[in-house]
Backbone atoms as SQL, in Angstrom:
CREATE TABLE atoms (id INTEGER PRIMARY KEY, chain TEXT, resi INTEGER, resn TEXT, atom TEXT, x REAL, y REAL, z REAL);
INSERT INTO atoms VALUES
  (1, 'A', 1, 'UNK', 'N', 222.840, 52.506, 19.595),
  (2, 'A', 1, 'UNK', 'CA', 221.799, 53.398, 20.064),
  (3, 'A', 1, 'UNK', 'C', 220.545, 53.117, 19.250),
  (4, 'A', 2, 'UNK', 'N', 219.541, 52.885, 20.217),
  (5, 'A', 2, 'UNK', 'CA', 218.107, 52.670, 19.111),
  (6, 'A', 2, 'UNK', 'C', 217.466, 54.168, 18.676),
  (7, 'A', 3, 'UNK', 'N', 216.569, 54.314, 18.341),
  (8, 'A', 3, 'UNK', 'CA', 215.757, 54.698, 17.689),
  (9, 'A', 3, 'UNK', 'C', 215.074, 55.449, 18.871),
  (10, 'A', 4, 'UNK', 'N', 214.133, 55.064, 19.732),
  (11, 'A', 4, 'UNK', 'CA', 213.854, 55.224, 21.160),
  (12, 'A', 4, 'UNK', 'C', 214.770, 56.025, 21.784),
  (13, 'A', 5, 'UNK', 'N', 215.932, 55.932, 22.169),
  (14, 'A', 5, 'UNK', 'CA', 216.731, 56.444, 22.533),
  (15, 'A', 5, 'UNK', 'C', 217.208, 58.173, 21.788),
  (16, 'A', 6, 'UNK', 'N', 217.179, 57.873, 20.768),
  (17, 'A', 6, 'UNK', 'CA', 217.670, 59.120, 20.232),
  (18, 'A', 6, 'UNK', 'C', 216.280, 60.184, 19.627),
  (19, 'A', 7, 'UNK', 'N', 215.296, 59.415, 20.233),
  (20, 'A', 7, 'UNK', 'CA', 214.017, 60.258, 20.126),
  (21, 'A', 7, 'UNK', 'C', 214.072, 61.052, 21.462),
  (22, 'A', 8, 'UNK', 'N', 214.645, 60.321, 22.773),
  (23, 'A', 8, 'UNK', 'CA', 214.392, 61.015, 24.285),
  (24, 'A', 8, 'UNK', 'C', 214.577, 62.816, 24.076),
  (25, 'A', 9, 'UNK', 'N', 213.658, 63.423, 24.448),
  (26, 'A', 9, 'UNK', 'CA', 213.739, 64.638, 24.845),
  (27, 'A', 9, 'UNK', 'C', 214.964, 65.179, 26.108),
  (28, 'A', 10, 'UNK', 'N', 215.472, 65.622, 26.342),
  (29, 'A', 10, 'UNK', 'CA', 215.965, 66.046, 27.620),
  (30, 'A', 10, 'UNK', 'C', 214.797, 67.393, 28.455),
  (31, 'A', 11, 'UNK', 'N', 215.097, 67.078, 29.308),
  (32, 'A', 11, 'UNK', 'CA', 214.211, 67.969, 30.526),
  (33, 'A', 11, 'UNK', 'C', 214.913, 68.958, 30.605),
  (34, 'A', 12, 'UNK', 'N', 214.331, 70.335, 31.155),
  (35, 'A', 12, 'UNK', 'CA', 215.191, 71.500, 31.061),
  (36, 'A', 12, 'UNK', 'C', 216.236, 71.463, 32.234),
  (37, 'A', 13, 'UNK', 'N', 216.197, 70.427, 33.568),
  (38, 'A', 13, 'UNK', 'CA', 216.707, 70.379, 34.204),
  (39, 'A', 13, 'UNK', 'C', 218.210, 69.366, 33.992),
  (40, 'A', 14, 'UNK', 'N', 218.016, 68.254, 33.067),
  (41, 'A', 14, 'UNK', 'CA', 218.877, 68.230, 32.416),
  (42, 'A', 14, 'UNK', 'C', 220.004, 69.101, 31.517),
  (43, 'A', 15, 'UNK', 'N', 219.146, 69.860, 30.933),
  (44, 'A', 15, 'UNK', 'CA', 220.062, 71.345, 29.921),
  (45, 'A', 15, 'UNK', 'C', 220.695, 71.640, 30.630),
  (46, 'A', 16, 'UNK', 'N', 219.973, 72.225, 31.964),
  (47, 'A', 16, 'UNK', 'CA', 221.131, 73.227, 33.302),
  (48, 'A', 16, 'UNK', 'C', 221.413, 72.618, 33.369),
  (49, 'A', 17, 'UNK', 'N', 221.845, 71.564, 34.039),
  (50, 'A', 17, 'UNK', 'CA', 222.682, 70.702, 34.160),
  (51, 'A', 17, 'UNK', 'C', 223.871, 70.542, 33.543),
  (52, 'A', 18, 'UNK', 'N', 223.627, 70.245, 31.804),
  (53, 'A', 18, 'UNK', 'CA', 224.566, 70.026, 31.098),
  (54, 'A', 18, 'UNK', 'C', 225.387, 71.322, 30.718),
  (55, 'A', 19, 'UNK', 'N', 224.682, 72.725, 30.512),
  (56, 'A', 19, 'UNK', 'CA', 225.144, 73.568, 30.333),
  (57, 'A', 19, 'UNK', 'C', 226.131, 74.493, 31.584),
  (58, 'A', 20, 'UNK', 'N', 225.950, 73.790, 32.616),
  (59, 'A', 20, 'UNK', 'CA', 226.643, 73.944, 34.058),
  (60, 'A', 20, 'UNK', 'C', 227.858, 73.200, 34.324),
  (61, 'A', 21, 'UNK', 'N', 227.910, 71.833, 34.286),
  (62, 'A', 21, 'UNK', 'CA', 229.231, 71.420, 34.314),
  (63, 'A', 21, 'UNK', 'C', 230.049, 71.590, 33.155),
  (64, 'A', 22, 'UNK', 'N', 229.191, 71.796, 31.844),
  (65, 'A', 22, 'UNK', 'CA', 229.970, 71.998, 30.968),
  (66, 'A', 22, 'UNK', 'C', 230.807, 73.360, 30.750),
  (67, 'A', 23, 'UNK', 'N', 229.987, 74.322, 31.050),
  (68, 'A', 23, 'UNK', 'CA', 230.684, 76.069, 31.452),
  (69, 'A', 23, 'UNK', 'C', 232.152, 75.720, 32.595),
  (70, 'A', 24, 'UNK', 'N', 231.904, 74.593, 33.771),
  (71, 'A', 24, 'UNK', 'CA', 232.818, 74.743, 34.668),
  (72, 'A', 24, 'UNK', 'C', 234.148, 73.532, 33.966),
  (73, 'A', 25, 'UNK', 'N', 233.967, 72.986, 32.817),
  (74, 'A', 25, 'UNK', 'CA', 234.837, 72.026, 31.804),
  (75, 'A', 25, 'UNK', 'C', 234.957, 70.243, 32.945),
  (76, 'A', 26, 'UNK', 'N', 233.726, 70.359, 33.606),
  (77, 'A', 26, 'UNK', 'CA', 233.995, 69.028, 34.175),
  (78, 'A', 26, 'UNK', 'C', 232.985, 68.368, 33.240),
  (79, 'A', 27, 'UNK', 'N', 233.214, 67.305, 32.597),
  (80, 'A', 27, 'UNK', 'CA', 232.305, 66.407, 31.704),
  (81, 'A', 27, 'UNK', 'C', 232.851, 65.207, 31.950),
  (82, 'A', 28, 'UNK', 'N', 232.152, 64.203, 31.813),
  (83, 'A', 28, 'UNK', 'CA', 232.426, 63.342, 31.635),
  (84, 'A', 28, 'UNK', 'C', 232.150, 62.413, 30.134),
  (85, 'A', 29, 'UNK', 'N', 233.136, 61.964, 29.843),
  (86, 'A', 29, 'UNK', 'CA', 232.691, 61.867, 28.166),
  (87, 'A', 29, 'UNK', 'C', 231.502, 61.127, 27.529),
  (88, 'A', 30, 'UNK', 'N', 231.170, 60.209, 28.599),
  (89, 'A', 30, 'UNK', 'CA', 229.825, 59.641, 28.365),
  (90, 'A', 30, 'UNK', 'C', 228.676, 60.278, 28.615),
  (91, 'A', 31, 'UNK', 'N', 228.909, 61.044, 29.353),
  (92, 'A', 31, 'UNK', 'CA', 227.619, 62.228, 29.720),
  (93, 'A', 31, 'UNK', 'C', 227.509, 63.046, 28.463),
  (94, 'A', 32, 'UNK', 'N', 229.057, 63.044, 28.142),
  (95, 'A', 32, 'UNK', 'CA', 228.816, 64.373, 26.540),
  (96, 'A', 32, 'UNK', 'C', 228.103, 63.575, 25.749),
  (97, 'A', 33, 'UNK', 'N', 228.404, 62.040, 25.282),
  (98, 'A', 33, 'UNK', 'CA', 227.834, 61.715, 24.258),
  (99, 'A', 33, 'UNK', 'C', 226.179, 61.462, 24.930),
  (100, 'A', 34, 'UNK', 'N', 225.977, 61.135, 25.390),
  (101, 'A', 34, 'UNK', 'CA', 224.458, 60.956, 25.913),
  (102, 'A', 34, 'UNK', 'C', 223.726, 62.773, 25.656),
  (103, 'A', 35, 'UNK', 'N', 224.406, 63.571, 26.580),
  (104, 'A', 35, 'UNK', 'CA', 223.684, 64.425, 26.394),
  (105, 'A', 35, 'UNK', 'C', 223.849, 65.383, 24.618),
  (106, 'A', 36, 'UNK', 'N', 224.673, 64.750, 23.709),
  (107, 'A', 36, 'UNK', 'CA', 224.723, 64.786, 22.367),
  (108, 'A', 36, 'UNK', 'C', 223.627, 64.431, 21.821),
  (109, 'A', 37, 'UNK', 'N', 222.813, 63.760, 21.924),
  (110, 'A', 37, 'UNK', 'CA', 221.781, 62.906, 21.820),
  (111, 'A', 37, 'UNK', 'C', 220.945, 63.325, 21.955),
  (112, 'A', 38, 'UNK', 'N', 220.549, 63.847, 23.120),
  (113, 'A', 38, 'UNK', 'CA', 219.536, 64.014, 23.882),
  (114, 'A', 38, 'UNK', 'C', 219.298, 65.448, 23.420),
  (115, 'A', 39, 'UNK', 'N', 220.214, 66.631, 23.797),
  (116, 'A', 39, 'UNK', 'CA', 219.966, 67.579, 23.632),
  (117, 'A', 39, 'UNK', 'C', 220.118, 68.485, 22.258),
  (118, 'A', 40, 'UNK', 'N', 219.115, 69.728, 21.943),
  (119, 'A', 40, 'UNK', 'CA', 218.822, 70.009, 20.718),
  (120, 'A', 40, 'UNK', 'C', 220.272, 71.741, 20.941),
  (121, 'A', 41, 'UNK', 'N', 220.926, 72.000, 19.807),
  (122, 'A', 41, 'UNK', 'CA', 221.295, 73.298, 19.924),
  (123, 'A', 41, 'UNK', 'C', 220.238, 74.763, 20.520),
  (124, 'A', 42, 'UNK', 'N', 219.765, 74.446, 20.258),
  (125, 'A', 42, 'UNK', 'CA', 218.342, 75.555, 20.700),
  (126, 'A', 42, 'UNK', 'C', 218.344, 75.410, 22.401),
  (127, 'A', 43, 'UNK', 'N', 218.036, 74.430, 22.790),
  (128, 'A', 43, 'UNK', 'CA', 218.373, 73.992, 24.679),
  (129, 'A', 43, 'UNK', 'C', 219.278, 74.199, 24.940),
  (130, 'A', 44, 'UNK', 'N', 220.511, 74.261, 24.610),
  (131, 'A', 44, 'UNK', 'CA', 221.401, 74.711, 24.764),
  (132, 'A', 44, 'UNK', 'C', 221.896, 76.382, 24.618),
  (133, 'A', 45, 'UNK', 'N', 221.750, 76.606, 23.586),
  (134, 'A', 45, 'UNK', 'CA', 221.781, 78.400, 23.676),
  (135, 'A', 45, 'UNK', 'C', 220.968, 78.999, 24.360),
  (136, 'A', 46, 'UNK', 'N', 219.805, 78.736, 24.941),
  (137, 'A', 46, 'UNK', 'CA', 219.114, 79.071, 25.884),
  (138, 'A', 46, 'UNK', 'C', 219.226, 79.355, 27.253),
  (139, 'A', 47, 'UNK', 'N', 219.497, 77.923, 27.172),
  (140, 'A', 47, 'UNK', 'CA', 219.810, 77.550, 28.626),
  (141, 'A', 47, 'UNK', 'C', 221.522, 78.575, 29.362),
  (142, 'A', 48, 'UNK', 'N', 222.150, 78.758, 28.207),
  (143, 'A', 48, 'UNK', 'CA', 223.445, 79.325, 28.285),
  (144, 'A', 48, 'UNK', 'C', 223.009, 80.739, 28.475),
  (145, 'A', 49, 'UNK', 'N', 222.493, 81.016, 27.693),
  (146, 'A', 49, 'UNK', 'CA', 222.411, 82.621, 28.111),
  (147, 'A', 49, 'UNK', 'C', 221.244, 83.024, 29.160),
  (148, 'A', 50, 'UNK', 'N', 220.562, 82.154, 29.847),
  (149, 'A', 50, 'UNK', 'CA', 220.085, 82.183, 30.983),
  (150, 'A', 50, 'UNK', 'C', 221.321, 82.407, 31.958),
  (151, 'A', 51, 'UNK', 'N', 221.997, 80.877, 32.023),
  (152, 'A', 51, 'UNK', 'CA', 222.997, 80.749, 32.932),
  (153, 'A', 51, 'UNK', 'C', 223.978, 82.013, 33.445),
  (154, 'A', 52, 'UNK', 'N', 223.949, 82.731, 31.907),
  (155, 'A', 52, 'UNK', 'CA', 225.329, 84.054, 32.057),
  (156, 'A', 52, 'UNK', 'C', 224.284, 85.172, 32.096),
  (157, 'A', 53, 'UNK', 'N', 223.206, 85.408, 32.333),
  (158, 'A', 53, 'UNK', 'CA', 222.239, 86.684, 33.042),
  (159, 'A', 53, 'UNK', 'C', 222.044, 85.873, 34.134),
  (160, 'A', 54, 'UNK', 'N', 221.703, 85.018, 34.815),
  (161, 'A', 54, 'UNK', 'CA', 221.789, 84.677, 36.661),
  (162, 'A', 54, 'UNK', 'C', 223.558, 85.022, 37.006),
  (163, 'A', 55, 'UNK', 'N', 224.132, 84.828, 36.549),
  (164, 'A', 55, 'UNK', 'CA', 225.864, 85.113, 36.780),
  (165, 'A', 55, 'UNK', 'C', 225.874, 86.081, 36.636),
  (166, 'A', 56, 'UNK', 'N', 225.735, 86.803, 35.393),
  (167, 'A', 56, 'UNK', 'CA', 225.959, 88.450, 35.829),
  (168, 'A', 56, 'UNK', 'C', 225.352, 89.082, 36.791),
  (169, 'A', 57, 'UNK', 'N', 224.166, 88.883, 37.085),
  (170, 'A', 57, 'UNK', 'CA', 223.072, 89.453, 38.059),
  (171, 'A', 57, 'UNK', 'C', 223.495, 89.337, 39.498),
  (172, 'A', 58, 'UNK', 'N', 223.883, 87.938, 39.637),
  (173, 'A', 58, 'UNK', 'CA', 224.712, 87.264, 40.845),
  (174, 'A', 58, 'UNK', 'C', 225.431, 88.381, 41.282),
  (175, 'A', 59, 'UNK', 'N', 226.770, 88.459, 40.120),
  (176, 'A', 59, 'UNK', 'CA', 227.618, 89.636, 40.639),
  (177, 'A', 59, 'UNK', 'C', 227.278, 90.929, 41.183),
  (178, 'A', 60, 'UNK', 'N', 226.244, 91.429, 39.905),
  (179, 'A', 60, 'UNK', 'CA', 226.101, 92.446, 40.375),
  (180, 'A', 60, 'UNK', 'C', 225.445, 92.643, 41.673),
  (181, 'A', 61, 'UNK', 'N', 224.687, 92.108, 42.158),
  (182, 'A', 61, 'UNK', 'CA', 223.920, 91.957, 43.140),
  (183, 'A', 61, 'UNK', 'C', 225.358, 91.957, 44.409),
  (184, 'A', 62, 'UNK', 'N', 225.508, 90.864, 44.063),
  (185, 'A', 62, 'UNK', 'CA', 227.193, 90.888, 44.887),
  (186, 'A', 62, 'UNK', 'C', 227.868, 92.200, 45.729),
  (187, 'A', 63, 'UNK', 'N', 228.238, 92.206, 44.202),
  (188, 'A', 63, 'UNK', 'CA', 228.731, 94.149, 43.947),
  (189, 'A', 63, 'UNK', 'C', 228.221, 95.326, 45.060),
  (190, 'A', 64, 'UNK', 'N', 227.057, 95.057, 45.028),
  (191, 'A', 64, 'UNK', 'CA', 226.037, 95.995, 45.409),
  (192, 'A', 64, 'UNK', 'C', 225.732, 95.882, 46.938),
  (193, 'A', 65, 'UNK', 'N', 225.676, 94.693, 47.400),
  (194, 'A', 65, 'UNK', 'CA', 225.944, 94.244, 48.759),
  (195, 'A', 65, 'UNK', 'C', 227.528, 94.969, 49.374),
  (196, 'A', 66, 'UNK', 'N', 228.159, 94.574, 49.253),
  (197, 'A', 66, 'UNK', 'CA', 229.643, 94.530, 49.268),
  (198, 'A', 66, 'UNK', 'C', 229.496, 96.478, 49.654),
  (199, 'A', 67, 'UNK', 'N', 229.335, 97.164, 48.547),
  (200, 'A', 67, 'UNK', 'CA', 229.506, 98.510, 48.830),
  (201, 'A', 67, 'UNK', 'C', 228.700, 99.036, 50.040),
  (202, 'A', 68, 'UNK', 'N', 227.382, 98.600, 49.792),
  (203, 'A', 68, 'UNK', 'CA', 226.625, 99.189, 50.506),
  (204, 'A', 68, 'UNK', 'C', 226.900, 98.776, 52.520),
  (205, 'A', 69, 'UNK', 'N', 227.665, 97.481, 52.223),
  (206, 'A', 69, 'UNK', 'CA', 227.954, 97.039, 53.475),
  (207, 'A', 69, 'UNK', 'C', 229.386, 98.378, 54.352),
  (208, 'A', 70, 'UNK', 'N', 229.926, 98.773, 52.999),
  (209, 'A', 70, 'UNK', 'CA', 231.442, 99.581, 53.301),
  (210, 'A', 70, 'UNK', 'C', 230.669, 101.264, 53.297),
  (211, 'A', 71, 'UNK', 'N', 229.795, 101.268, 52.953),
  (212, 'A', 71, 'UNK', 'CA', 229.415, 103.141, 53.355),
  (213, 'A', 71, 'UNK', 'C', 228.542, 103.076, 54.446);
């Protein structure tokens, strides 16, 4: 790995990304080490607790449909 390489930023669309298949445990191991690289802990905790407030919200929203469809 050069120098160049382990300077690359990742894009936030990368993060979701990585923080998405990785929540669902599909990785591929070269993707882990690349996105090892690439991505900072900070993009990552971010991006994660984004991911699990759109998921909770999802549900609830869900939730809320669902009842209102049954009264």
């Amino acid at each position: 790995m050069t120098v160049a390489q382990a300077q690359k930023k990742a894009s936030p669309l990368q993060v979701a990304k990585a923080v998405f298949w990785s929540c669902l445990g599909i990785r591929r191991r070269s993707d882990y080490e690349a996105d090892s690289v690439k991505l900072k802990p900070q993009q990552v905790i971010i991006a994660g607790l984004i991911g699990a407030a759109i998921f909770v919200l999802s549900l609830i929203l869900l939730v809320r449909l669902v009842i209102s469809q049954l009264a």
